[in-house]
PDB file of N, H, CA, C and O in Angstrom:
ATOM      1  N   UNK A   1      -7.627  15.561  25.633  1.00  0.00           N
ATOM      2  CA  UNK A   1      -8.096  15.930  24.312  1.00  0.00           C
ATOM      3  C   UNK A   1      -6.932  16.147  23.357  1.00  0.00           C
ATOM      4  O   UNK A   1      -6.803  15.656  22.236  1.00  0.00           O
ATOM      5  N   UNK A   2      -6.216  16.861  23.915  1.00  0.00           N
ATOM      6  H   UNK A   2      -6.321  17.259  24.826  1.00  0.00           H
ATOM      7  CA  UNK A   2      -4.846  16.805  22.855  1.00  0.00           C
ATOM      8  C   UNK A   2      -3.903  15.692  22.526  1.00  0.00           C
ATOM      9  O   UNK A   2      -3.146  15.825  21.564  1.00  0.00           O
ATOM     10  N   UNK A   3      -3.891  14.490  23.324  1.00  0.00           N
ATOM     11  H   UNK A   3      -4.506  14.382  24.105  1.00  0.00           H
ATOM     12  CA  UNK A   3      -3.501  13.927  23.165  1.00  0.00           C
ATOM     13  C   UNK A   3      -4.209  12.578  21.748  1.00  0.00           C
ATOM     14  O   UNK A   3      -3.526  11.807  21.074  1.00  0.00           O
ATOM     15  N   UNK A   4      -5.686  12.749  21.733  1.00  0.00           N
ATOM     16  H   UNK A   4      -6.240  13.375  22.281  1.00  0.00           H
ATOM     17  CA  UNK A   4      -6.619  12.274  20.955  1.00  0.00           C
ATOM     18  C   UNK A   4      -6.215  12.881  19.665  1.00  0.00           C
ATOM     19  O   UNK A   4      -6.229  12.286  18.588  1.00  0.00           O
ATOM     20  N   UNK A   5      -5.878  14.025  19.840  1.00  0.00           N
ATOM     21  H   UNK A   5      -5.867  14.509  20.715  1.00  0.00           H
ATOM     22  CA  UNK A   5      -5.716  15.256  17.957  1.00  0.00           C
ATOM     23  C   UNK A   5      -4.603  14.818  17.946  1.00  0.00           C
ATOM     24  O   UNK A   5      -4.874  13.818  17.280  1.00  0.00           O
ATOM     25  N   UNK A   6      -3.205  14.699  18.194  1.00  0.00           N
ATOM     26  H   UNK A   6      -2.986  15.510  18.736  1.00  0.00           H
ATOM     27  CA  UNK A   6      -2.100  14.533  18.091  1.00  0.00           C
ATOM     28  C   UNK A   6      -1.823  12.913  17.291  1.00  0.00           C
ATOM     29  O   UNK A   6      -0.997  12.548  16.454  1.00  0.00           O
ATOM     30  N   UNK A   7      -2.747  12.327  17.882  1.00  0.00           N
ATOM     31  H   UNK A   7      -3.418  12.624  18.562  1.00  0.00           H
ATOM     32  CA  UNK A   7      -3.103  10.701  18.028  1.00  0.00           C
ATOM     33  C   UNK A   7      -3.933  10.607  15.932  1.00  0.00           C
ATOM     34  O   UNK A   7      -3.598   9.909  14.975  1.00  0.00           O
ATOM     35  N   UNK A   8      -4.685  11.340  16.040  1.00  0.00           N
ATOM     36  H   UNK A   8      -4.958  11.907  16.818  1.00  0.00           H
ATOM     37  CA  UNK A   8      -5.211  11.456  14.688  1.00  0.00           C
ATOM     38  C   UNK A   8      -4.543  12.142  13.437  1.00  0.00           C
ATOM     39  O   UNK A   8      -4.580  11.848  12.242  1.00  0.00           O
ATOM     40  N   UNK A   9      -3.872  13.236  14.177  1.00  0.00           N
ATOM     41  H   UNK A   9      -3.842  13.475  15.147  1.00  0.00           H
ATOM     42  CA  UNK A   9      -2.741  13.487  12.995  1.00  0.00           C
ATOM     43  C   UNK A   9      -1.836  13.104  12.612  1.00  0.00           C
ATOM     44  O   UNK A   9      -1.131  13.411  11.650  1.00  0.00           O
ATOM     45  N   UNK A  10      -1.752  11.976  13.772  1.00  0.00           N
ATOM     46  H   UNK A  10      -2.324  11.727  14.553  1.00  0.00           H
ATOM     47  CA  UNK A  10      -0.368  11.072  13.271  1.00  0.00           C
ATOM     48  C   UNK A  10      -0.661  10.111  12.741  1.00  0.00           C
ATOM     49  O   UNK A  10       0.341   9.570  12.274  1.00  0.00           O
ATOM     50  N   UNK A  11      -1.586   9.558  12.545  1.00  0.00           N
ATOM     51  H   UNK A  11      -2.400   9.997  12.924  1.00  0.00           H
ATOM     52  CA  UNK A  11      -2.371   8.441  11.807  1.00  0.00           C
ATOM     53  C   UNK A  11      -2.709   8.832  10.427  1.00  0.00           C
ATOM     54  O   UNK A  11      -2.256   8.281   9.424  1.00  0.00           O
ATOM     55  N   UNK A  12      -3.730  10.053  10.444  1.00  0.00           N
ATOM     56  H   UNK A  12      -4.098  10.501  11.259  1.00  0.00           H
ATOM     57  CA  UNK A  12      -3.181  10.772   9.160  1.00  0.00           C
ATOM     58  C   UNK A  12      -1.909  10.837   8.047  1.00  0.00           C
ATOM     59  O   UNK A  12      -1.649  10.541   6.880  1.00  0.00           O
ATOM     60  N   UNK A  13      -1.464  11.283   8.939  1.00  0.00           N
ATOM     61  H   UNK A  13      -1.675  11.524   9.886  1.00  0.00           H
ATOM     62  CA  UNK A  13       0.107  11.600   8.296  1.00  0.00           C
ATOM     63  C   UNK A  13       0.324  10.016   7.224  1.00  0.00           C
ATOM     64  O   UNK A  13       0.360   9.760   6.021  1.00  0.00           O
ATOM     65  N   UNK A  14       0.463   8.993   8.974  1.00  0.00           N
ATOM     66  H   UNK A  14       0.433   9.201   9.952  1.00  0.00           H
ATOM     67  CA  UNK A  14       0.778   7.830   7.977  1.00  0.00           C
ATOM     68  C   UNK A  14       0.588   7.507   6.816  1.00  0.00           C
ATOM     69  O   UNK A  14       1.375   7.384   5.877  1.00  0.00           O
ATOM     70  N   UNK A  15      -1.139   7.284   6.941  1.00  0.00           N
ATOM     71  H   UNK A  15      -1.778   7.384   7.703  1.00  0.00           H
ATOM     72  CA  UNK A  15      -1.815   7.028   5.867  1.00  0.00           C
ATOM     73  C   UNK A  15      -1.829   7.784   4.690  1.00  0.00           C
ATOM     74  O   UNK A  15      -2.610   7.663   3.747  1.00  0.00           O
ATOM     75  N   UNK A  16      -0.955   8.529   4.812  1.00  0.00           N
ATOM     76  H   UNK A  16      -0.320   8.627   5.579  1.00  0.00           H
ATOM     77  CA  UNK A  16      -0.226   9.793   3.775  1.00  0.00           C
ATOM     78  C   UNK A  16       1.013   9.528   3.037  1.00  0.00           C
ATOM     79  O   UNK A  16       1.465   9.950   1.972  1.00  0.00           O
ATOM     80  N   UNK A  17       1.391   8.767   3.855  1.00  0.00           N
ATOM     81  H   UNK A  17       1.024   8.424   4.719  1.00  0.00           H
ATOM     82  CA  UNK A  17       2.657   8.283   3.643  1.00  0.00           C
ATOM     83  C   UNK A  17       3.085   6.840   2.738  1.00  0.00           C
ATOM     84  O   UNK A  17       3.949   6.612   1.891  1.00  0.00           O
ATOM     85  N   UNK A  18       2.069   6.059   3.352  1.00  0.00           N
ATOM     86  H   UNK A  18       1.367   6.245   4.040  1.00  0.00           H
ATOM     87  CA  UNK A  18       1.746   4.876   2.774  1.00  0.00           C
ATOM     88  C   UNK A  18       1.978   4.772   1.325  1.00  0.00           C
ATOM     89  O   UNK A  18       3.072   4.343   0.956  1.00  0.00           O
ATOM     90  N   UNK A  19       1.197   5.068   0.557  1.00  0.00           N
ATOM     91  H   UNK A  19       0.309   5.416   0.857  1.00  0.00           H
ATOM     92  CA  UNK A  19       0.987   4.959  -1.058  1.00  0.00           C
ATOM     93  C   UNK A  19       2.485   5.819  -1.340  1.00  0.00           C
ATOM     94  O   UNK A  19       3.061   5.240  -2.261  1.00  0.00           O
ATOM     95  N   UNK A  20       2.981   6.547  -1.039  1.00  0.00           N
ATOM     96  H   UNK A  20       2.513   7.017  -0.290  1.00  0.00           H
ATOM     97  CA  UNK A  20       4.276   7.400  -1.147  1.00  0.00           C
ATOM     98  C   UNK A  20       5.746   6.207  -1.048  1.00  0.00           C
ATOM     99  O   UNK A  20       6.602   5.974  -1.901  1.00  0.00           O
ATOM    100  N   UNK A  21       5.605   5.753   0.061  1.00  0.00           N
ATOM    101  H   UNK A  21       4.909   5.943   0.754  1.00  0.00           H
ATOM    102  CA  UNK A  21       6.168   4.721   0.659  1.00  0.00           C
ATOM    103  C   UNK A  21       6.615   3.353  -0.682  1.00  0.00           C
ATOM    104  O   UNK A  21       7.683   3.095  -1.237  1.00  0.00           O
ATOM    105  N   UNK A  22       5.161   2.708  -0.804  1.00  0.00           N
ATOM    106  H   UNK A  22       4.293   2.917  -0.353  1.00  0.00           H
ATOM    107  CA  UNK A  22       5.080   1.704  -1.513  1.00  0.00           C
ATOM    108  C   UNK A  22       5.434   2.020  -3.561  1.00  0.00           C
ATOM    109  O   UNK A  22       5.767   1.290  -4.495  1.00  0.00           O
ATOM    110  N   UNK A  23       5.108   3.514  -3.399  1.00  0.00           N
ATOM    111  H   UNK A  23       4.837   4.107  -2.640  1.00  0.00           H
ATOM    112  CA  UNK A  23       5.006   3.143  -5.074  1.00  0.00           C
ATOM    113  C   UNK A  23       7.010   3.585  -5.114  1.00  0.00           C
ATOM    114  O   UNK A  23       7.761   3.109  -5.966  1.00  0.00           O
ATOM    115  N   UNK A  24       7.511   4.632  -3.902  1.00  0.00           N
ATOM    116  H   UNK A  24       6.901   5.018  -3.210  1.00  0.00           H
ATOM    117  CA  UNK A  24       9.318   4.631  -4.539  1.00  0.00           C
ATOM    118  C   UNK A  24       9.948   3.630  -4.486  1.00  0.00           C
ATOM    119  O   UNK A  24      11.089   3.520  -4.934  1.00  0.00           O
ATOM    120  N   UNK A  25       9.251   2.658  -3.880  1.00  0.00           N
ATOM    121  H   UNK A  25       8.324   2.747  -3.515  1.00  0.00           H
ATOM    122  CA  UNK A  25      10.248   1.454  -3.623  1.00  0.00           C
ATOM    123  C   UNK A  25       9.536   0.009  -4.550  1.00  0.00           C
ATOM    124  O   UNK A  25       9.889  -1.170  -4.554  1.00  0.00           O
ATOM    125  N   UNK A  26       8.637   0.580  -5.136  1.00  0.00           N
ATOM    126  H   UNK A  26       8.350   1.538  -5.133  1.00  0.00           H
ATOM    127  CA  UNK A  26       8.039  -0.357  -6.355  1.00  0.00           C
ATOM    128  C   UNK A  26       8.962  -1.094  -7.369  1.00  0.00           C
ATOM    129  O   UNK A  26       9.824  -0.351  -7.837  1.00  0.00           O
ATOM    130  N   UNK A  27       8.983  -2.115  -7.729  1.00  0.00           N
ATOM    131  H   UNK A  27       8.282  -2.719  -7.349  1.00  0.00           H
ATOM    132  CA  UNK A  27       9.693  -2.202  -8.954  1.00  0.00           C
ATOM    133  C   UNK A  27       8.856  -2.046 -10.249  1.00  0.00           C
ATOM    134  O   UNK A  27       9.420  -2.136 -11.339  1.00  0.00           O
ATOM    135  N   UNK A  28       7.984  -1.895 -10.189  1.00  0.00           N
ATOM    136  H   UNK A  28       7.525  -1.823  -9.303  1.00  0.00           H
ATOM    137  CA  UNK A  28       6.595  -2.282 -11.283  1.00  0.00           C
ATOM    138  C   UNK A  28       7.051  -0.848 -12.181  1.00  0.00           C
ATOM    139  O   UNK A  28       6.891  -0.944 -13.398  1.00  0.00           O
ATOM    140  N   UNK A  29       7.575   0.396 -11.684  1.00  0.00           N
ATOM    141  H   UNK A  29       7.705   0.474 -10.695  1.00  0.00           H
ATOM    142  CA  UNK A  29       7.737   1.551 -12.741  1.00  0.00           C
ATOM    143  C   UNK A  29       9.386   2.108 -12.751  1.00  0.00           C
ATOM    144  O   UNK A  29       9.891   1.434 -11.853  1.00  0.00           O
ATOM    145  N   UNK A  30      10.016   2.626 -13.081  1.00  0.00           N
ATOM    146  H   UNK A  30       9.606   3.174 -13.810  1.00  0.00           H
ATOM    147  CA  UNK A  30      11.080   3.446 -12.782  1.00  0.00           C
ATOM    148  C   UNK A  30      11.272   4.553 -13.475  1.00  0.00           C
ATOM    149  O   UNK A  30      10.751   4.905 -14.534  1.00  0.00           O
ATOM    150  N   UNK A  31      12.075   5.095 -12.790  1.00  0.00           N
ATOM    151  H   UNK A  31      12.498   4.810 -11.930  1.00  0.00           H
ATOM    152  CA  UNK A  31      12.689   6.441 -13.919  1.00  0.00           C
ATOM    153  C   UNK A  31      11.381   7.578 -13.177  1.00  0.00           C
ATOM    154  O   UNK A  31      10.838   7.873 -12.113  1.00  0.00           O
ATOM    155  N   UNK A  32      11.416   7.978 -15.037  1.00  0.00           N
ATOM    156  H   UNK A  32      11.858   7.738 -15.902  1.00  0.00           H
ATOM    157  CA  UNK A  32      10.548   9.347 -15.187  1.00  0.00           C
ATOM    158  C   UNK A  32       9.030   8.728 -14.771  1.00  0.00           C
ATOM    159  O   UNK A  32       8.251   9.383 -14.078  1.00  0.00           O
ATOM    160  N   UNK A  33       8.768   7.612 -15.196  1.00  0.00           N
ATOM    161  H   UNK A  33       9.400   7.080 -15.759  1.00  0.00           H
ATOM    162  CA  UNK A  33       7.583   7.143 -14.553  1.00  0.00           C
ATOM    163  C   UNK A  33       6.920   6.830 -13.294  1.00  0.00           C
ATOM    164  O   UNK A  33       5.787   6.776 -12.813  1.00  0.00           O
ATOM    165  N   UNK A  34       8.240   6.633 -12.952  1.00  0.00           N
ATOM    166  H   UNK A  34       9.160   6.677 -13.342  1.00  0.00           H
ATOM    167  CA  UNK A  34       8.235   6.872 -10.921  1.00  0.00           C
ATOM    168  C   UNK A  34       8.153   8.130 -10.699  1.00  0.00           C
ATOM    169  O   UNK A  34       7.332   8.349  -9.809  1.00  0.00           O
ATOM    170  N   UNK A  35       8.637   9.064 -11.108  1.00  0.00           N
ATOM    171  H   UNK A  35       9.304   8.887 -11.831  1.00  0.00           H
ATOM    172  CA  UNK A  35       8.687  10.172 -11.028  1.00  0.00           C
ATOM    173  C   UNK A  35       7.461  10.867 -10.776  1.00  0.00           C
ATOM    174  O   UNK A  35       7.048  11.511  -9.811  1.00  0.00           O
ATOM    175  N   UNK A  36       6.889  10.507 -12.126  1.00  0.00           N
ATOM    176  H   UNK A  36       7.225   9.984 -12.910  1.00  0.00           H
ATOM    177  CA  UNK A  36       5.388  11.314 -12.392  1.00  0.00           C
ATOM    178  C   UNK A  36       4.313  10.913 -11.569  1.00  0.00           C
ATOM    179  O   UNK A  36       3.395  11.633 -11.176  1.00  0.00           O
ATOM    180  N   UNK A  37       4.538   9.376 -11.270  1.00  0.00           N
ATOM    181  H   UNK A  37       5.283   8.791 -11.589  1.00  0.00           H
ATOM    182  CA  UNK A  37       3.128   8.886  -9.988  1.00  0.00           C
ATOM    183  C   UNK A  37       3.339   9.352  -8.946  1.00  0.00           C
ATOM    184  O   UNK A  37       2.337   9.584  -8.270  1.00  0.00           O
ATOM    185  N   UNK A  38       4.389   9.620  -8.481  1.00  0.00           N
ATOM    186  H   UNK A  38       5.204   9.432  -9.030  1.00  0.00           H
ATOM    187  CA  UNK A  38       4.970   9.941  -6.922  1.00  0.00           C
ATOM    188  C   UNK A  38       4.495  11.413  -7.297  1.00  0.00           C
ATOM    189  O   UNK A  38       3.375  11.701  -6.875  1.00  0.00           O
ATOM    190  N   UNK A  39       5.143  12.354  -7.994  1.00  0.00           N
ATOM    191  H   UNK A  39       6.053  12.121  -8.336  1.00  0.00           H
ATOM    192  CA  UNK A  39       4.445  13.727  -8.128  1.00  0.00           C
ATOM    193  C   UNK A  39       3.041  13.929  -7.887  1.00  0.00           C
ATOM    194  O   UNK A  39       2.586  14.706  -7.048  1.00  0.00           O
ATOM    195  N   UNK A  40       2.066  12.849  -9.024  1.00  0.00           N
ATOM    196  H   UNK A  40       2.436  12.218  -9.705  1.00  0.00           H
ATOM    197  CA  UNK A  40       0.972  12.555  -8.884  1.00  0.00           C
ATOM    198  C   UNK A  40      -0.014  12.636  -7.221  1.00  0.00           C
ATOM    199  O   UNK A  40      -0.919  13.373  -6.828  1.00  0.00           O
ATOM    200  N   UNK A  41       0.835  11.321  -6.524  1.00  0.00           N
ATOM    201  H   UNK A  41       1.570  10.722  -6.843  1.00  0.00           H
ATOM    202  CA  UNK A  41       0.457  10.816  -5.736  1.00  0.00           C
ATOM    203  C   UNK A  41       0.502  11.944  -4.331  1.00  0.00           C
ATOM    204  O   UNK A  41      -0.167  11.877  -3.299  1.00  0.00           O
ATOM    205  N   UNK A  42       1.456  12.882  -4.696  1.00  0.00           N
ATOM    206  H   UNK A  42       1.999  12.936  -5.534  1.00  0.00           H
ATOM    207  CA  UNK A  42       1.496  13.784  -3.564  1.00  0.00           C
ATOM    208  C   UNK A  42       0.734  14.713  -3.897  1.00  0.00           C
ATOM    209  O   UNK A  42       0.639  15.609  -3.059  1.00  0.00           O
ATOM    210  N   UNK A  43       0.092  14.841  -4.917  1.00  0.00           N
ATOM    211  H   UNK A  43       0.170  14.113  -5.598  1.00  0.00           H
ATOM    212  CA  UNK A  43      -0.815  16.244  -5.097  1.00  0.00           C
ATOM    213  C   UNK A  43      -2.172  16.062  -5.098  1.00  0.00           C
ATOM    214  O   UNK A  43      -3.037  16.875  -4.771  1.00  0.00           O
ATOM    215  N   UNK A  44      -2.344  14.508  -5.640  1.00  0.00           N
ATOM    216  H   UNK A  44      -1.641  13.848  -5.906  1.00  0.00           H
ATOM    217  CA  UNK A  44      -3.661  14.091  -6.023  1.00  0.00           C
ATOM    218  C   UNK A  44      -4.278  12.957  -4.758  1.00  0.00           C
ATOM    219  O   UNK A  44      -5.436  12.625  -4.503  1.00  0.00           O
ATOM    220  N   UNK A  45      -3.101  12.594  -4.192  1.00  0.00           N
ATOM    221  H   UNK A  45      -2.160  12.864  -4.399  1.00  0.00           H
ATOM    222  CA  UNK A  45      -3.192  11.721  -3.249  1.00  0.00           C
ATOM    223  C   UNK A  45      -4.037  10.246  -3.988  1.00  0.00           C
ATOM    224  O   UNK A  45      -3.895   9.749  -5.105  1.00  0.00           O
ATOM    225  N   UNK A  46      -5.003   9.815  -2.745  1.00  0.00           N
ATOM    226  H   UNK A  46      -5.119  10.219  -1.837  1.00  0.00           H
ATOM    227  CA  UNK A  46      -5.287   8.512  -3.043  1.00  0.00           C
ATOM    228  C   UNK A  46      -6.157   7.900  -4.392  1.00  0.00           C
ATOM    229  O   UNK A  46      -6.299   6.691  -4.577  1.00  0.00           O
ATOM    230  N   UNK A  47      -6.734   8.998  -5.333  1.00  0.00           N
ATOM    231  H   UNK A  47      -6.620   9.980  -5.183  1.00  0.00           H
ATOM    232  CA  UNK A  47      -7.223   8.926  -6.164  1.00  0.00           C
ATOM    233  C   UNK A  47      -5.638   8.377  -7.565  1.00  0.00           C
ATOM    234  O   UNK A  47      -5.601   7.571  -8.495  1.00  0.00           O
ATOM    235  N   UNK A  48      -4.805   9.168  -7.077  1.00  0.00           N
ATOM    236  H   UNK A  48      -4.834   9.822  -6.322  1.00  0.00           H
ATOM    237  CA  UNK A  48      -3.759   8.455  -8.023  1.00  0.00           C
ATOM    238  C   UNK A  48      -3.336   7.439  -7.607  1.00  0.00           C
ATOM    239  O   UNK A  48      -2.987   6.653  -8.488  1.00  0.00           O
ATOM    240  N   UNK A  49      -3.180   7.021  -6.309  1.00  0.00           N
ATOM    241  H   UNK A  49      -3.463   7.660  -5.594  1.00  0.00           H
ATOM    242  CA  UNK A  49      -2.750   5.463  -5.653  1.00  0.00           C
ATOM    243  C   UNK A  49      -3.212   4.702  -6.345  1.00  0.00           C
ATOM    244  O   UNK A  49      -2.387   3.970  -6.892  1.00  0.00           O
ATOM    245  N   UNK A  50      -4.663   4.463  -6.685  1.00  0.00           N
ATOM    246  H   UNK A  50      -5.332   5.058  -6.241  1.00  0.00           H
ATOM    247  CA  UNK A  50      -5.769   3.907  -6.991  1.00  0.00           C
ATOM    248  C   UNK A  50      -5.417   3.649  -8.562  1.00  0.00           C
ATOM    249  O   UNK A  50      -5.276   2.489  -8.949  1.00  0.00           O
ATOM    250  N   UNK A  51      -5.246   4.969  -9.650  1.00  0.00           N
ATOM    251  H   UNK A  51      -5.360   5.912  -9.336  1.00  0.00           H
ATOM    252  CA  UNK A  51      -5.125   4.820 -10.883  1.00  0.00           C
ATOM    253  C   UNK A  51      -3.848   3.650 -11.074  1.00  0.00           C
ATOM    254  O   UNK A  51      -3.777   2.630 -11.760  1.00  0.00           O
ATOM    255  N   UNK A  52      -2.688   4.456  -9.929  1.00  0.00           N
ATOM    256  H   UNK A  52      -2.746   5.284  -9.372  1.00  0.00           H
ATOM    257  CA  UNK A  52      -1.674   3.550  -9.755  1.00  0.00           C
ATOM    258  C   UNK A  52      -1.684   2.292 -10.155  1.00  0.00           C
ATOM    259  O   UNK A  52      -1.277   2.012 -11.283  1.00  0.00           O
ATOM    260  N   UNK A  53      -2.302   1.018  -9.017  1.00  0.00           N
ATOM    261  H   UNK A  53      -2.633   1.245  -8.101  1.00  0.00           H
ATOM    262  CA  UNK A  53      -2.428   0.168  -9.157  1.00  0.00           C
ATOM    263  C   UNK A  53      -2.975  -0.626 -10.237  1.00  0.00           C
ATOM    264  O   UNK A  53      -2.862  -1.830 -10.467  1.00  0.00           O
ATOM    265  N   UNK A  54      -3.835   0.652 -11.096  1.00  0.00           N
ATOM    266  H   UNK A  54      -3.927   1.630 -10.909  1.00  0.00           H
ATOM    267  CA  UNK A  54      -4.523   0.063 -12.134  1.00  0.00           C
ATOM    268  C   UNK A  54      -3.918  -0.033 -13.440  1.00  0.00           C
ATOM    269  O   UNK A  54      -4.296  -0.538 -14.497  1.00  0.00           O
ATOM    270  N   UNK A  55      -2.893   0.578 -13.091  1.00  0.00           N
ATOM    271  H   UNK A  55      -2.587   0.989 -12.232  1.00  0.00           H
ATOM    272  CA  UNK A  55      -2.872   0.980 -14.776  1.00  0.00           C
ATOM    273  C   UNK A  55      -1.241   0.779 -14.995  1.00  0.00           C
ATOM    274  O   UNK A  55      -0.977   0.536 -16.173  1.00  0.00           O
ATOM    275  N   UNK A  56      -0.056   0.828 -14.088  1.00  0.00           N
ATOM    276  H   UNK A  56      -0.271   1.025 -13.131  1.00  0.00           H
ATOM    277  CA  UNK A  56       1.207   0.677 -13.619  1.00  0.00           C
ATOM    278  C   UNK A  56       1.493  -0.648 -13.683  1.00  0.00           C
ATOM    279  O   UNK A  56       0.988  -1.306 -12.773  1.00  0.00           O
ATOM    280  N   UNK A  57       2.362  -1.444 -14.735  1.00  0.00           N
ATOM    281  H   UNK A  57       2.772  -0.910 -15.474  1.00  0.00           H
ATOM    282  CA  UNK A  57       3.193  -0.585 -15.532  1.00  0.00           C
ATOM    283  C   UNK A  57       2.495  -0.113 -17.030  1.00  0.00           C
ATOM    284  O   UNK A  57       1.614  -0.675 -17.681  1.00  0.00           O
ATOM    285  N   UNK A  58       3.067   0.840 -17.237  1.00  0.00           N
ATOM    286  H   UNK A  58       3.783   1.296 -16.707  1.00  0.00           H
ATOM    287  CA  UNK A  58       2.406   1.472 -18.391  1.00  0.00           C
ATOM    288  C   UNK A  58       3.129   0.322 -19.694  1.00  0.00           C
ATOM    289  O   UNK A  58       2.478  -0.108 -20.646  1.00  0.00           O
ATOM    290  N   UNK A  59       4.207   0.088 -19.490  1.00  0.00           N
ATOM    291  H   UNK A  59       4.736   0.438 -18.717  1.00  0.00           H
ATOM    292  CA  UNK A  59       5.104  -0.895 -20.402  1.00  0.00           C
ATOM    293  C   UNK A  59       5.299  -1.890 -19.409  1.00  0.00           C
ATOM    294  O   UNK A  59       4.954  -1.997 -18.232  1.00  0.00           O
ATOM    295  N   UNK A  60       6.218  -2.881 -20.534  1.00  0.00           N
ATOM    296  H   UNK A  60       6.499  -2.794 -21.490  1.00  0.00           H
ATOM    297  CA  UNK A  60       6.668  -4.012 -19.926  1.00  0.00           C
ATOM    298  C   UNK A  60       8.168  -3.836 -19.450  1.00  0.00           C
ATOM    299  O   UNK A  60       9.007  -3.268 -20.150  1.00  0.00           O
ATOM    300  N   UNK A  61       8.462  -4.417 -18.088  1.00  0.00           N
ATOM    301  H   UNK A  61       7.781  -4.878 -17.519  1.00  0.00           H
ATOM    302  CA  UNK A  61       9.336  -3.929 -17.765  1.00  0.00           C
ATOM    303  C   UNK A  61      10.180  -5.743 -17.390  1.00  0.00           C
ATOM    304  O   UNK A  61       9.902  -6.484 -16.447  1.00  0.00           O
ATOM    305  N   UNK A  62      11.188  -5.982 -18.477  1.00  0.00           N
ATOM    306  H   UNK A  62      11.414  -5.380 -19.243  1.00  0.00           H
ATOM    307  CA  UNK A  62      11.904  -7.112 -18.110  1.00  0.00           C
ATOM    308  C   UNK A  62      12.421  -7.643 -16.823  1.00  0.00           C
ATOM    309  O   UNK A  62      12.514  -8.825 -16.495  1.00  0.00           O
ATOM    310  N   UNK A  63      12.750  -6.561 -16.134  1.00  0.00           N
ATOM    311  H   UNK A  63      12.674  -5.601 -16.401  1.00  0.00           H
ATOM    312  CA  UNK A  63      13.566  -6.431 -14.398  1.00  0.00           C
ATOM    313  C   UNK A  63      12.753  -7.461 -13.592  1.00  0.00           C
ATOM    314  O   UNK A  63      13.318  -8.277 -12.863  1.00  0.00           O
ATOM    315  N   UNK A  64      11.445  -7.410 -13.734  1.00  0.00           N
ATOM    316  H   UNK A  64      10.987  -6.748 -14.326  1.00  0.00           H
ATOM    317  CA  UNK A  64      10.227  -7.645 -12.819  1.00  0.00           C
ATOM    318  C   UNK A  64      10.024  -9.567 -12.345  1.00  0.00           C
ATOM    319  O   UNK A  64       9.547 -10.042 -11.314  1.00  0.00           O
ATOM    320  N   UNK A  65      10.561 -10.230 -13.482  1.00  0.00           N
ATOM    321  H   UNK A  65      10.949  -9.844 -14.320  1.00  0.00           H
ATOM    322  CA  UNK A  65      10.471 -11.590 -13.354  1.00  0.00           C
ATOM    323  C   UNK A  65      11.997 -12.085 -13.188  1.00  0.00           C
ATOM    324  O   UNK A  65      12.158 -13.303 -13.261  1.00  0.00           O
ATOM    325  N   UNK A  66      13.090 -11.315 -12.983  1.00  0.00           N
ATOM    326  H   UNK A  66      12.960 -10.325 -12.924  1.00  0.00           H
ATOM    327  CA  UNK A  66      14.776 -11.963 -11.852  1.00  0.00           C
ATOM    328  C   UNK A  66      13.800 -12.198 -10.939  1.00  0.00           C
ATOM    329  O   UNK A  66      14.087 -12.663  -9.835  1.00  0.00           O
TER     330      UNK A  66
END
């Protein structure tokens, strides 16, 4: 049995990690704007992932098409 809970909290975790993972190493925002989704994303979790994808970049960011 403990090995089953251990097994789920670590899967958890991941999936915690994930959206955390993908948006610091994004190029789509930087700066203070990385800043604020990642803040976002750890408090609000997957509901900001979500806005994330939708709405990121807020501007146009030249970097994106090198």
């Amino acid at each position: 049995m403990f090995g089953i809970s251990l097994t789920v909290i670590l899967l958890c975790f991941i999936i915690w990690l994930v959206p955390i993972v993908k948006i610091a190493r994004s190029k789509r925002t930087q700066g203070g704007e990385k800043l604020a989704w990642l803040i976002l994303i750890i408090f609000i979790f997957w509901f900001a992932w979500i806005f994330y994808l939708l709405l990121a970049p807020l501007k146009q960011n030249p970097d994106i098409h090198r």
